[in-house]
N, C-alpha and C positions, 0 to 999 in steps of 0.2 A: 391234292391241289391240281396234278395235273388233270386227274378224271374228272376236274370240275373244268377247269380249261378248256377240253373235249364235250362236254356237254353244252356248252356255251358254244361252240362253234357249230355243234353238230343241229342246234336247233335256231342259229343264227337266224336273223332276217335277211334273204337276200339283198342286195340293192338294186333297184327299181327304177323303168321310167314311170313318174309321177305327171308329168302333165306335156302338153306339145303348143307350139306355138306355131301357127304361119299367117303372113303377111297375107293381106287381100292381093289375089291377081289382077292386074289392071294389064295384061296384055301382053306389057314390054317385056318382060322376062318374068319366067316362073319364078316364085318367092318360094326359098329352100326354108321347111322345118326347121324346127329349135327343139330339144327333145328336152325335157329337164329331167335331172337323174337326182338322186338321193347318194349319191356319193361324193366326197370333193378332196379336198388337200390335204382336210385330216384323214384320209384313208388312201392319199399318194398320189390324187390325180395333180397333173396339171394342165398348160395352156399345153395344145399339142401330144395327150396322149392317146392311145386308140381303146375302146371297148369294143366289145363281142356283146352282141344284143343275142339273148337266149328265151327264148318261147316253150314257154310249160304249156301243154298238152295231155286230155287224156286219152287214153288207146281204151274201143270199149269190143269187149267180146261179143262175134254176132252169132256165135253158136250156142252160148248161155245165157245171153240178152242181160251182161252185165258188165260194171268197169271193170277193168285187166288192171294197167297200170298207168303211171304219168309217162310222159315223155318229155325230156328236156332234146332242145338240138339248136346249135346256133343259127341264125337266122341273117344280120347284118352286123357291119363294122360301123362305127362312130368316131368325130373327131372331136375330143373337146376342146370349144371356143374359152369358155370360160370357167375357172372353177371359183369356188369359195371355200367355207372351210369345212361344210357340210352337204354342197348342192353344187351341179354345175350343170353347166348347159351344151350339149353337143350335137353335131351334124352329122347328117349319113355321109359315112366316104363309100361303102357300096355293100349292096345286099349279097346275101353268099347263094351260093346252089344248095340246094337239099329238098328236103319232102314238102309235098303241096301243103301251103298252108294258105288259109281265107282269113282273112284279107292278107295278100303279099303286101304286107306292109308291118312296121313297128308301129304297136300299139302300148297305151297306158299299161300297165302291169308286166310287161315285160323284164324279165332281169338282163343285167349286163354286169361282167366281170373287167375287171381291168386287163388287156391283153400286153400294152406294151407304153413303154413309157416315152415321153420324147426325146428323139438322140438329142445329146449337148451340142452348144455351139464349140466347131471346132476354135481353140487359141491359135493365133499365127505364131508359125516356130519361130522360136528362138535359138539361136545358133549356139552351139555347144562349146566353143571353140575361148576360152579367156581373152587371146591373143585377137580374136576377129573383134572383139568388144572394143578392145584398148584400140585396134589403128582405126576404129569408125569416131573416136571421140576426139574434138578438136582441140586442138593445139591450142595452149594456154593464151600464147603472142598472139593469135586471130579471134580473142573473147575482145569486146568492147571494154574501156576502161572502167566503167561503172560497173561492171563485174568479177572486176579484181578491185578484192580488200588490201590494204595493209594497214597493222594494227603497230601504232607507235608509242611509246610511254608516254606522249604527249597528251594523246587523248587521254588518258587514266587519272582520276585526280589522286593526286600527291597522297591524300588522306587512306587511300588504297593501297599506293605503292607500301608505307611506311607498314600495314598492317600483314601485307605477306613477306616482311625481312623478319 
């Protein structure tokens, strides 16, 4: 079972950007790309995580005038705006240093791994203290009347009182 597990990841499909979107430039400010990816929430992303955009390449030998090997090497970071449960949409947060590549840019077919997920939002503390709880809370005498019950036999019909003697 597990060599089949292993086999299955070994010949996975990576996940992919599949298409790019940008607005027409009309001047006023450049219109930032949309990248669309093949990965989404069911695979962990969310609003706010980062990918690593990776560029396969091959390396070709000029002394036997033939392919060597591939090259994988990260290339840019991404933010995702939007996921779904299978696709999401992300932004460049910024391209990395490494070896020349044409076009300096992300392109269709490019893969991306999920690098980092989005911090949580911090909770406001809450004070540890029983004692700090009890003297913040007011004073019964200082509630509005309509907030204090009192419950009399009066209200209770008779028909109830007799069935729990």
């Amino acid at each position: 079972m597990l060599l089949l597990l292993f086999i299955q990841a070994l010949y996975a499909e990576p996940y992919r950007i599949y298409g790019l979107y940008q607005a027409v430039d009309l001047g006023l400010e450049r219109p930032q790309k949309d990248y669309y990816i093949s990965m989404g929430t069911r695979h962990g992303l969310s609003q706010g995580s980062t990918l690593e955009v990776i560029r396969h390449t091959a390396s070709f030998d000029a002394v036997y005038q033939k392919f060597f090997t591939e090259l994988s090497f990260p290339i840019a970071h991404l933010k995702v705006i939007h996921a779904d449960t299978d696709t999401a949409i992300a932004r460049l947060d910024h391209m990395l240093d490494g070896p020349n590549i044409n076009p300096k840019a992300i392109m269709a077919g490019d893969s991306v791994r999920l690098l980092q997920l989005p911090q949580p939002a911090k909770m406001p503390e809450t004070p540890q203290d029983p004692q700090h709880i009890v003297q913040d809370a007011p004073s019964p005498h200082l509630l509005p009347a309509s907030a204090t019950h009192t419950f009399e036999a009066a209200h209770v019909p008779e028909t109830a009182l007799m069935k729990t003697q």
